[in-house]
Chimera marker file (.cmm) of the C-alpha trace (Angstrom):
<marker_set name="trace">
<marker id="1" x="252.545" y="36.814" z="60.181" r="1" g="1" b="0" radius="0.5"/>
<marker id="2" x="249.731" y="36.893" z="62.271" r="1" g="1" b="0" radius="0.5"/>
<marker id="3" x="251.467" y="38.229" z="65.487" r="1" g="1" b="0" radius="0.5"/>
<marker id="4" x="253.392" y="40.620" z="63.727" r="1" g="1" b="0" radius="0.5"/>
<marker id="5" x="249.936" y="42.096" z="62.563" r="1" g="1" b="0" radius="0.5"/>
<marker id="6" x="248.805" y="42.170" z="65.869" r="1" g="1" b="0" radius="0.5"/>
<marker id="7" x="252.121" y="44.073" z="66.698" r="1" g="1" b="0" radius="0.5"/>
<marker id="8" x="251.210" y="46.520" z="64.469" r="1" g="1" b="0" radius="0.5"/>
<marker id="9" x="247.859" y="47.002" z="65.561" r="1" g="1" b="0" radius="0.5"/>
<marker id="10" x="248.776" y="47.291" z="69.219" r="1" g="1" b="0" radius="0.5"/>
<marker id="11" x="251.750" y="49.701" z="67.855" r="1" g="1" b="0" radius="0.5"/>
<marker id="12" x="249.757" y="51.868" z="66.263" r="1" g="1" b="0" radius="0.5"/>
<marker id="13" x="247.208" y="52.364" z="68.919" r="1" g="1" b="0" radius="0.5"/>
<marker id="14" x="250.349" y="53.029" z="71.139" r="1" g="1" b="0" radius="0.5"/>
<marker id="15" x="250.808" y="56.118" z="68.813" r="1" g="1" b="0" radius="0.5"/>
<marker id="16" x="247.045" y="56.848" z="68.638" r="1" g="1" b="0" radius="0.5"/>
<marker id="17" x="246.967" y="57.255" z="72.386" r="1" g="1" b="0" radius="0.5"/>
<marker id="18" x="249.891" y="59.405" z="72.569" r="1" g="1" b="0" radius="0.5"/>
<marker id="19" x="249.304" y="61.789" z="69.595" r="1" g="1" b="0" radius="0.5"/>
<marker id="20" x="245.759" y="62.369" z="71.576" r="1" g="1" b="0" radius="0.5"/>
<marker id="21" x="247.415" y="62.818" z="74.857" r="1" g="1" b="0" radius="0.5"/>
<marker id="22" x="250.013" y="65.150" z="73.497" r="1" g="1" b="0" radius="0.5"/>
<marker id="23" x="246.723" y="66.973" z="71.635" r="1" g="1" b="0" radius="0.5"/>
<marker id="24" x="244.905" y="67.336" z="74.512" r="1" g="1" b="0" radius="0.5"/>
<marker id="25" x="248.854" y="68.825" z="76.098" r="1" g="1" b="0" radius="0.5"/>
<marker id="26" x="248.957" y="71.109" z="73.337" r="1" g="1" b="0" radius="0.5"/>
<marker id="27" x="244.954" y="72.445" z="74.083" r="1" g="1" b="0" radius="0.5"/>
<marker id="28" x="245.718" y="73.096" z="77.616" r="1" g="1" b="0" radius="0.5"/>
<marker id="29" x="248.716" y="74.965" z="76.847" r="1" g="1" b="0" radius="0.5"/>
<marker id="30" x="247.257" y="77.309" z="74.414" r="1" g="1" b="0" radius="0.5"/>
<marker id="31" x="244.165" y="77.326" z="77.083" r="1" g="1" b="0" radius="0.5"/>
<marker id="32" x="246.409" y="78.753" z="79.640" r="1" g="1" b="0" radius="0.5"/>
<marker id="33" x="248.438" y="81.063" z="77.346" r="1" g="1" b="0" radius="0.5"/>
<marker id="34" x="245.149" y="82.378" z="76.548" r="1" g="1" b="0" radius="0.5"/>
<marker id="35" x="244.019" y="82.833" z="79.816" r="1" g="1" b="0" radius="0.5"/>
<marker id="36" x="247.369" y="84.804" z="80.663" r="1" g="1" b="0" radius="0.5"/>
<marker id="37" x="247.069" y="86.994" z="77.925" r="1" g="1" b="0" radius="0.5"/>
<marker id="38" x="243.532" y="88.036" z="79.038" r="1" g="1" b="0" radius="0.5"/>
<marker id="39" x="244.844" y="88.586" z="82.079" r="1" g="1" b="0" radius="0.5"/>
<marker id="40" x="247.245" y="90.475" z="80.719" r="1" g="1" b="0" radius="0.5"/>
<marker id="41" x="245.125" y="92.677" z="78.688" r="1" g="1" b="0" radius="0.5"/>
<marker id="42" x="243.166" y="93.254" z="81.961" r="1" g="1" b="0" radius="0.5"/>
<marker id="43" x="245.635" y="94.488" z="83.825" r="1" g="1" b="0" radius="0.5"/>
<marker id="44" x="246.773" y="96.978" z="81.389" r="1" g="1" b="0" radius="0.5"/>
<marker id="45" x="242.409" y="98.123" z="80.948" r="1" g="1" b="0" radius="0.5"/>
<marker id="46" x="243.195" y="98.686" z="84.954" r="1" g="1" b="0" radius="0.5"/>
<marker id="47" x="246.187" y="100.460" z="84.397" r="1" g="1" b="0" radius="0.5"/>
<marker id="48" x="244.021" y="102.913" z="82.002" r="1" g="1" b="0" radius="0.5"/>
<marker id="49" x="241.194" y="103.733" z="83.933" r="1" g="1" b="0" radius="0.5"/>
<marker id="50" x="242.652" y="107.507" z="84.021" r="1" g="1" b="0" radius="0.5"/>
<marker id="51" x="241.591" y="107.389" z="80.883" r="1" g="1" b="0" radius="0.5"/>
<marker id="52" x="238.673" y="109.932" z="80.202" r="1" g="1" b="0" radius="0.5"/>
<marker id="53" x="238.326" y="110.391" z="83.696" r="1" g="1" b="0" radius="0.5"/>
<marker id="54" x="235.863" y="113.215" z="84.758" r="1" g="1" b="0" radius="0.5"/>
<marker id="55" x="234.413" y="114.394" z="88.403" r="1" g="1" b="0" radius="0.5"/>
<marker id="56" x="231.234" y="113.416" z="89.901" r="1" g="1" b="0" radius="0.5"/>
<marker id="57" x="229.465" y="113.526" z="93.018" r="1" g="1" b="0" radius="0.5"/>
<marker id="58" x="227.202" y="111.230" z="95.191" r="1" g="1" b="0" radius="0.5"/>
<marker id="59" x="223.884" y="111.819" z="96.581" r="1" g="1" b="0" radius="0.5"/>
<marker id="60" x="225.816" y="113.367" z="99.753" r="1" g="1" b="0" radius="0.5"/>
<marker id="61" x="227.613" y="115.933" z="97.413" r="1" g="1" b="0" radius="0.5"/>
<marker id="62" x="231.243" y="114.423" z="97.731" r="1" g="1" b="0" radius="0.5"/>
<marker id="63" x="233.408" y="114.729" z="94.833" r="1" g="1" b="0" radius="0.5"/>
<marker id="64" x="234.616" y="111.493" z="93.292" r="1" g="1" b="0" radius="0.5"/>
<marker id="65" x="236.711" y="110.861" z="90.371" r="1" g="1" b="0" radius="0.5"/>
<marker id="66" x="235.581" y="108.478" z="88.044" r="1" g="1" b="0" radius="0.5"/>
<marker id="67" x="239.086" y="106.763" z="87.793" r="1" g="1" b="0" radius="0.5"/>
<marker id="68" x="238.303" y="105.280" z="90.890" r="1" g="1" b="0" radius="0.5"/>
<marker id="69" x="235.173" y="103.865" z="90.180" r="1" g="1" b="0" radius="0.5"/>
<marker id="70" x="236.485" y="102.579" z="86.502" r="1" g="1" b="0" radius="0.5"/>
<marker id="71" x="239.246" y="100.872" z="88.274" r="1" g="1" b="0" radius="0.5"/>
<marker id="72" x="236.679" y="98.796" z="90.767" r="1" g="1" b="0" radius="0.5"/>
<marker id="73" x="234.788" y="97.855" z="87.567" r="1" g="1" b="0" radius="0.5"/>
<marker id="74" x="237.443" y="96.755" z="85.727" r="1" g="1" b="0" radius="0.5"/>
<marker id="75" x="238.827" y="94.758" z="88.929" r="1" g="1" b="0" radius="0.5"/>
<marker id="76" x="235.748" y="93.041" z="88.922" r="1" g="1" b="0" radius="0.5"/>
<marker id="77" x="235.280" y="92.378" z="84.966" r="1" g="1" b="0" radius="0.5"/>
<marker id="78" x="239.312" y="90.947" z="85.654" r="1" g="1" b="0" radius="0.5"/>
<marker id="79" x="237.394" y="88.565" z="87.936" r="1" g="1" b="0" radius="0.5"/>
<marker id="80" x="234.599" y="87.457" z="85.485" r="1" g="1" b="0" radius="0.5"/>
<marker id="81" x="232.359" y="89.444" z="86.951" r="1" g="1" b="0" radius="0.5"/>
<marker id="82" x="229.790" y="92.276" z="86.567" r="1" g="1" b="0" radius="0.5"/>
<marker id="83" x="228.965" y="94.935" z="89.135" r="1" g="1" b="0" radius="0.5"/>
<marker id="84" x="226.323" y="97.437" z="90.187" r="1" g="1" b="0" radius="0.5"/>
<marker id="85" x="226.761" y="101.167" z="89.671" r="1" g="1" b="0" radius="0.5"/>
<marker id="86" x="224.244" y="103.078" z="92.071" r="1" g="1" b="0" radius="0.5"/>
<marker id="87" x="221.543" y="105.555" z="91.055" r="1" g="1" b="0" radius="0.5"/>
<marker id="88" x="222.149" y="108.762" z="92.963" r="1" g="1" b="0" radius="0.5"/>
<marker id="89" x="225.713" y="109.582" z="91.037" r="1" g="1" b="0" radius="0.5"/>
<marker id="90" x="226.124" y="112.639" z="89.209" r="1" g="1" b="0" radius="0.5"/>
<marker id="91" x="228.073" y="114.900" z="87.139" r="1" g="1" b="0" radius="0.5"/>
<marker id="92" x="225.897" y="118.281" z="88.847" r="1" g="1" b="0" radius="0.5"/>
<marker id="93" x="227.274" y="119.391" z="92.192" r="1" g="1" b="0" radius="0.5"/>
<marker id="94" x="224.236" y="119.190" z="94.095" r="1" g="1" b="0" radius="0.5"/>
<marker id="95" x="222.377" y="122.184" z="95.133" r="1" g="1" b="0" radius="0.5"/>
<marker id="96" x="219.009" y="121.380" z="96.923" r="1" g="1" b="0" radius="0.5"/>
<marker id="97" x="217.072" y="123.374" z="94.024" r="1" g="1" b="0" radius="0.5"/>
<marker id="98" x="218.053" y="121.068" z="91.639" r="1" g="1" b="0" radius="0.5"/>
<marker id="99" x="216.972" y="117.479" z="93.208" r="1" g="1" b="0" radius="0.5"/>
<marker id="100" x="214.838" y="115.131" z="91.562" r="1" g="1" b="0" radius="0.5"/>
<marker id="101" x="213.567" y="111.982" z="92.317" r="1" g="1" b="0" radius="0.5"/>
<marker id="102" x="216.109" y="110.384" z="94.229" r="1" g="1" b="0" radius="0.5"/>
<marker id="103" x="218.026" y="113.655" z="95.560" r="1" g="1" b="0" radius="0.5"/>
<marker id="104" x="220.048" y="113.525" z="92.525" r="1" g="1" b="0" radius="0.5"/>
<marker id="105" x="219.284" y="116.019" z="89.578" r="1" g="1" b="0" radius="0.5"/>
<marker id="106" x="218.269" y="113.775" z="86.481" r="1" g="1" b="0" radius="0.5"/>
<marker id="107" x="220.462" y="115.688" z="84.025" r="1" g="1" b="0" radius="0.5"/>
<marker id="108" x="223.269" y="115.091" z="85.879" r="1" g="1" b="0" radius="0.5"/>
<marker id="109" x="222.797" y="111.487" z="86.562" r="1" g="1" b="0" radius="0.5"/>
<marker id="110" x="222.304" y="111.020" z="82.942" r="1" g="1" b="0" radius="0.5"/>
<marker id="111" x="225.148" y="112.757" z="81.836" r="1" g="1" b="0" radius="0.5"/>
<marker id="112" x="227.252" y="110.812" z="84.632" r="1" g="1" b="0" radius="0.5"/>
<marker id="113" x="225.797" y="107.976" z="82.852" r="1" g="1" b="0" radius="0.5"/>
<marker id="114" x="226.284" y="108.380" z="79.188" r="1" g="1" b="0" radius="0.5"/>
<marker id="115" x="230.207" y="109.442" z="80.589" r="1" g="1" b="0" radius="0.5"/>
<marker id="116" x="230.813" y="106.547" z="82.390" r="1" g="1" b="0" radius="0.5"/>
<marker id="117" x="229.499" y="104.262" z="79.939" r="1" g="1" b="0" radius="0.5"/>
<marker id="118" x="231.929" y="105.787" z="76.946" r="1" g="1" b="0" radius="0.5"/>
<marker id="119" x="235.011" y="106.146" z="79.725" r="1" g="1" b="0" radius="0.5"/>
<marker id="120" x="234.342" y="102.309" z="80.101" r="1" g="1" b="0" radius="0.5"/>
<marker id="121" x="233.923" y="101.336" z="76.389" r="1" g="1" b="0" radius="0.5"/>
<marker id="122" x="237.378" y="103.635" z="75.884" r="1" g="1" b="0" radius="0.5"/>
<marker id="123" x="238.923" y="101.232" z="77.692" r="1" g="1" b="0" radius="0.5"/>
<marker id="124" x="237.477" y="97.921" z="76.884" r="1" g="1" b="0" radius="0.5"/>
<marker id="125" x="237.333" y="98.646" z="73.332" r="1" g="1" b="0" radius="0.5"/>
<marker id="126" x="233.468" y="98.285" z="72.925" r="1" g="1" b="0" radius="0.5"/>
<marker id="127" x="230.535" y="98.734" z="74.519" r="1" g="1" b="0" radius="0.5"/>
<marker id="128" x="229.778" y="97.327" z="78.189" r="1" g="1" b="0" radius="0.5"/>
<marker id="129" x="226.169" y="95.008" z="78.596" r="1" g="1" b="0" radius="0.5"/>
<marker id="130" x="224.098" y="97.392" z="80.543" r="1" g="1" b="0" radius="0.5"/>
<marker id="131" x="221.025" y="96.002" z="82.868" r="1" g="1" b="0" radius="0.5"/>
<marker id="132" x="218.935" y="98.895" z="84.524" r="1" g="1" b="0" radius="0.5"/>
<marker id="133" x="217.713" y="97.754" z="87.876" r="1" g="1" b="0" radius="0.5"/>
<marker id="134" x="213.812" y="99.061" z="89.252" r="1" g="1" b="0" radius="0.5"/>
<marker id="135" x="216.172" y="100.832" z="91.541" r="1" g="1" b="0" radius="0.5"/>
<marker id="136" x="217.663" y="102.857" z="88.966" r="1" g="1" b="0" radius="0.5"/>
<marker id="137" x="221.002" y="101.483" z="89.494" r="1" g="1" b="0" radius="0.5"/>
<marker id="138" x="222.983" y="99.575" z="86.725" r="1" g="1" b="0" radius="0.5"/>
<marker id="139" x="224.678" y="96.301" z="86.736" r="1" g="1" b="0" radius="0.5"/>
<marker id="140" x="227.664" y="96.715" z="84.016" r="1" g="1" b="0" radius="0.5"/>
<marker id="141" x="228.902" y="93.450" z="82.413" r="1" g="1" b="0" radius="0.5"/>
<marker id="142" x="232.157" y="93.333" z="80.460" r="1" g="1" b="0" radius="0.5"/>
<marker id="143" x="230.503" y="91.627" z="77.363" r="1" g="1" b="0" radius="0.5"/>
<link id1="1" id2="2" r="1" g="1" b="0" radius="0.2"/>
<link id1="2" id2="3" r="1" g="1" b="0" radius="0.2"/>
<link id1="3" id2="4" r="1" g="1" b="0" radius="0.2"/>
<link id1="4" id2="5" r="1" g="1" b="0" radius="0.2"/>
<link id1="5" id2="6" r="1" g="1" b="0" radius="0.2"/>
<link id1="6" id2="7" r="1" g="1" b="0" radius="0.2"/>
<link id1="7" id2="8" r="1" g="1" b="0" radius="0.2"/>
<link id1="8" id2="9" r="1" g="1" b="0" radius="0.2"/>
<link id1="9" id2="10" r="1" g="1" b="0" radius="0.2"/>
<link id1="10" id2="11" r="1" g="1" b="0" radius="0.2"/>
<link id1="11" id2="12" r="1" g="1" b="0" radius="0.2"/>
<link id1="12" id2="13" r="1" g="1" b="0" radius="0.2"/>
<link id1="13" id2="14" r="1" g="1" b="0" radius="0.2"/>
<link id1="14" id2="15" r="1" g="1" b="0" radius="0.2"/>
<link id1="15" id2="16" r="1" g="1" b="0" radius="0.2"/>
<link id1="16" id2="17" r="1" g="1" b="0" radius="0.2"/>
<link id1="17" id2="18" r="1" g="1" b="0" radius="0.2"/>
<link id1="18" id2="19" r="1" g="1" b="0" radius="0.2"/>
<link id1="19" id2="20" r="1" g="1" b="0" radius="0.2"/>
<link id1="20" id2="21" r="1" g="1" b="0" radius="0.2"/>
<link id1="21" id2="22" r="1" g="1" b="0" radius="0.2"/>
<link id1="22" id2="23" r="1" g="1" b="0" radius="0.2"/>
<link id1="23" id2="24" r="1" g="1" b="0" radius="0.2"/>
<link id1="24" id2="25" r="1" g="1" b="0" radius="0.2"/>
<link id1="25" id2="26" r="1" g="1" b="0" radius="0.2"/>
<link id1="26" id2="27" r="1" g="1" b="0" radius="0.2"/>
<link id1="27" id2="28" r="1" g="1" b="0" radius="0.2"/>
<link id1="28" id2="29" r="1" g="1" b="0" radius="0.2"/>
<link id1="29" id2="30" r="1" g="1" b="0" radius="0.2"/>
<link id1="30" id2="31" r="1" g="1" b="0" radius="0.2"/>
<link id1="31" id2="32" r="1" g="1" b="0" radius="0.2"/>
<link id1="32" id2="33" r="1" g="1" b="0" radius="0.2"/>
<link id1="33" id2="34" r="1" g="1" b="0" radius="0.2"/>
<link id1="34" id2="35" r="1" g="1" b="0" radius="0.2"/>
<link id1="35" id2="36" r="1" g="1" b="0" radius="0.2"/>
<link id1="36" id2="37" r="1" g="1" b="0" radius="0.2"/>
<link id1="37" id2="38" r="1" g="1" b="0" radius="0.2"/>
<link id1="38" id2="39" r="1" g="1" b="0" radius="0.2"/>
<link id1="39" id2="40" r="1" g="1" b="0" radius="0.2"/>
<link id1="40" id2="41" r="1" g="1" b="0" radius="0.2"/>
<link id1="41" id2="42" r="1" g="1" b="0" radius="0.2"/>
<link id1="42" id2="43" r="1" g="1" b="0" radius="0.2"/>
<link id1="43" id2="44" r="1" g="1" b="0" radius="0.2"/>
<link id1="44" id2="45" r="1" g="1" b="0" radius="0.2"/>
<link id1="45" id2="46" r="1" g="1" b="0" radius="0.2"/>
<link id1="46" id2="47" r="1" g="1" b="0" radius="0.2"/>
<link id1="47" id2="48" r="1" g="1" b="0" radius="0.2"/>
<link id1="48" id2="49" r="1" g="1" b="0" radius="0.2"/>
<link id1="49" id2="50" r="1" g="1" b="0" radius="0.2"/>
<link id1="50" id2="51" r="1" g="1" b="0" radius="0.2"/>
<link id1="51" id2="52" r="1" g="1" b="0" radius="0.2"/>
<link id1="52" id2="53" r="1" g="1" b="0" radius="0.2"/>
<link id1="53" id2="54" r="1" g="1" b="0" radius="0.2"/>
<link id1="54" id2="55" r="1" g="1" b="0" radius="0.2"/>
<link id1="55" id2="56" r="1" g="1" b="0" radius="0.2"/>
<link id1="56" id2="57" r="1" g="1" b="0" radius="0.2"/>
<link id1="57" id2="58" r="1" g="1" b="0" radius="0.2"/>
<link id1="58" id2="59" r="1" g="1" b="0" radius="0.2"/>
<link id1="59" id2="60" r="1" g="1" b="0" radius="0.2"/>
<link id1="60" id2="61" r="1" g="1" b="0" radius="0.2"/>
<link id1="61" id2="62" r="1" g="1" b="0" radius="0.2"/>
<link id1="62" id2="63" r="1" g="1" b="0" radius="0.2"/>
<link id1="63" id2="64" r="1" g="1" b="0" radius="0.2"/>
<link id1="64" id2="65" r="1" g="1" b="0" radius="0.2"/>
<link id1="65" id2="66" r="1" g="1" b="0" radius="0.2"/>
<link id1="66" id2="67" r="1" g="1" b="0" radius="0.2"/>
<link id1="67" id2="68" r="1" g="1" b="0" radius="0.2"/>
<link id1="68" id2="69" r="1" g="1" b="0" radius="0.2"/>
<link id1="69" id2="70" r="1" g="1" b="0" radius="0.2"/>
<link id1="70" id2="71" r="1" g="1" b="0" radius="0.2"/>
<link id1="71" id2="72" r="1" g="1" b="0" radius="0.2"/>
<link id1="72" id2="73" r="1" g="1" b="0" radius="0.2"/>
<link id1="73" id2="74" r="1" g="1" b="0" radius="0.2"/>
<link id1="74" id2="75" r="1" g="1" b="0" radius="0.2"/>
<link id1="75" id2="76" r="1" g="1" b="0" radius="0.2"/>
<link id1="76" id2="77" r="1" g="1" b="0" radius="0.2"/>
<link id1="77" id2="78" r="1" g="1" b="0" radius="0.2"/>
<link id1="78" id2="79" r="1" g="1" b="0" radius="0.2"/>
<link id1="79" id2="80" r="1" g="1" b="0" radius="0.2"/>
<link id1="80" id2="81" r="1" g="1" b="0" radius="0.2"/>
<link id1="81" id2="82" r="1" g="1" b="0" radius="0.2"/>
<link id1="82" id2="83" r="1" g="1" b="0" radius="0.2"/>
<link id1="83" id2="84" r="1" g="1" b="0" radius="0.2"/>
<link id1="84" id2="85" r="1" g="1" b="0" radius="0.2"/>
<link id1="85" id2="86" r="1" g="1" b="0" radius="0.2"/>
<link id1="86" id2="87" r="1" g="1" b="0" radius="0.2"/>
<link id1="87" id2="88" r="1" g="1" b="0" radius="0.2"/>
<link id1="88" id2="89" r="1" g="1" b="0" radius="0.2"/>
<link id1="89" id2="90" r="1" g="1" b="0" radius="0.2"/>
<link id1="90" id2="91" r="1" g="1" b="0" radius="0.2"/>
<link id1="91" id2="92" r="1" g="1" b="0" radius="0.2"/>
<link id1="92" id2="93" r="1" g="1" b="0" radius="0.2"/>
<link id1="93" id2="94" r="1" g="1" b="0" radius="0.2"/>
<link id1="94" id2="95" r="1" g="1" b="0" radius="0.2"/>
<link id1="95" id2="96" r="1" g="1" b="0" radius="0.2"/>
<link id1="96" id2="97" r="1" g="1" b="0" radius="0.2"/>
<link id1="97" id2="98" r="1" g="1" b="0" radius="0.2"/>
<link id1="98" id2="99" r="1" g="1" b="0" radius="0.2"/>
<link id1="99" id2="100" r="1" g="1" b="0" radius="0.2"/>
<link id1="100" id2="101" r="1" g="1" b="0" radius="0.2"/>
<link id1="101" id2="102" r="1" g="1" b="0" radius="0.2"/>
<link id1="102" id2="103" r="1" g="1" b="0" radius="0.2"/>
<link id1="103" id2="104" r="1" g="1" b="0" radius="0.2"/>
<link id1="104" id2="105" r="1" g="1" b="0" radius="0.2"/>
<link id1="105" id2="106" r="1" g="1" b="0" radius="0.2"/>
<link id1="106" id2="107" r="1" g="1" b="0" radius="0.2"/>
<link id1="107" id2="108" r="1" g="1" b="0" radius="0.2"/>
<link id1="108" id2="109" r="1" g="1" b="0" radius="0.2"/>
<link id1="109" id2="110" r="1" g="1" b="0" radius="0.2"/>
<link id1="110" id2="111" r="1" g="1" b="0" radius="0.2"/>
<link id1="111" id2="112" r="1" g="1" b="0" radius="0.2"/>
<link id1="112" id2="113" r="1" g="1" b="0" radius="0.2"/>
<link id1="113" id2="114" r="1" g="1" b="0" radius="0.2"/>
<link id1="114" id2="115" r="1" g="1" b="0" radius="0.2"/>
<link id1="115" id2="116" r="1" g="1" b="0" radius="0.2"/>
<link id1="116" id2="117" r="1" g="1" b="0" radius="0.2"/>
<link id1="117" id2="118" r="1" g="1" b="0" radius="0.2"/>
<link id1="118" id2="119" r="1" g="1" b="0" radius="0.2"/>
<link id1="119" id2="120" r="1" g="1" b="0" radius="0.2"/>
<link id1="120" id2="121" r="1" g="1" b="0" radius="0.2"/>
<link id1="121" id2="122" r="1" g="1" b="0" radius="0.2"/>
<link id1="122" id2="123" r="1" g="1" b="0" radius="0.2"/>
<link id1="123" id2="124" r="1" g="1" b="0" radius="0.2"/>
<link id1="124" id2="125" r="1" g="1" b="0" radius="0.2"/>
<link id1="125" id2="126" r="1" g="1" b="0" radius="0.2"/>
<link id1="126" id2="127" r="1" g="1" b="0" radius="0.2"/>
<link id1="127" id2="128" r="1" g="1" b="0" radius="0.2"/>
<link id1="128" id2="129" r="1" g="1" b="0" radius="0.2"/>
<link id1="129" id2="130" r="1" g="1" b="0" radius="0.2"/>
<link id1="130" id2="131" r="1" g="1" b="0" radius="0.2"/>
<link id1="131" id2="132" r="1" g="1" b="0" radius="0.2"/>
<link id1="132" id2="133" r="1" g="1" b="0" radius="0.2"/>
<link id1="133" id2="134" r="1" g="1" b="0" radius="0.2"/>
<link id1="134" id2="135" r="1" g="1" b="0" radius="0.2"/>
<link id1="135" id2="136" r="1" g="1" b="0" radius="0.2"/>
<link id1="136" id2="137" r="1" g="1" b="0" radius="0.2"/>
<link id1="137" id2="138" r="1" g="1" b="0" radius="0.2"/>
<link id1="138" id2="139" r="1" g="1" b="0" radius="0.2"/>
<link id1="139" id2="140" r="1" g="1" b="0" radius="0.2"/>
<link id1="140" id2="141" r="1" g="1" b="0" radius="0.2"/>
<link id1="141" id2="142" r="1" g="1" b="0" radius="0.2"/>
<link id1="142" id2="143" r="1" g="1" b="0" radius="0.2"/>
</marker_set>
């Protein structure tokens, strides 16, 4: 009677083991699907970043789309990362009048701002952590 006790015991840790191992299967699993799916919804923010997209122009007075600069966020958001959006952009073609601090007027770097910030929460579906540098440059997180 004993032994078959023991039997049991040992049996039933058996099962013990191998429910938690098939648990821990099942986590991984759903981990991974998870992971894919992000990556999925990633690539398809990527595939948006025409979305909303306006003209601007550096402190050397080259036009830029904004697409461009979305899509190099977004690559690096895909990667877990943040990244850092320079000062001297803006949405006023530069005329030598105009320049502020920086050679960029300030209107026009806040309005390239406040239109890259909303072009970026268009995509993401809320609104990007923001951290203004002492440079004046931004680092933009996804969350």
């Amino acid at each position: 009677k004993e032994s078959n006790h023991y039997m049991v015991d040992a049996k039933i840790d058996e099962m013990n083991n191998r429910i938690g191992t098939l648990q821990n299967g099942i986590s991984r699993v759903k981990d991974m699907l998870e992971a894919q799916e992000n990556q999925r919804k990633m690539e398809m923010m990527i595939l948006c970043s025409n979305c909303g997209s306006f003209i601007y122009y550096n402190r050397l007075g080259y036009k830029k789309y904004s697409c461009d600069l979305v899509k190099i966020v977004l690559q690096w958001f895909a990667l877990g990362h943040g990244c850092n959006i320079r000062a001297d952009y803006t949405t006023t073609k530069i005329h030598s009048k105009s320049l502020g601090e920086n050679g960029v007027n300030d209107a026009g770097r806040k309005d390239f701002h406040a239109k890259f910030i909303m072009q970026i929460k268009d995509i993401i579906g809320h609104k990007p952590r923001i951290v203004k540098k002492e440079d004046g440059s931004h680092d933009i997180f996804f969350s």
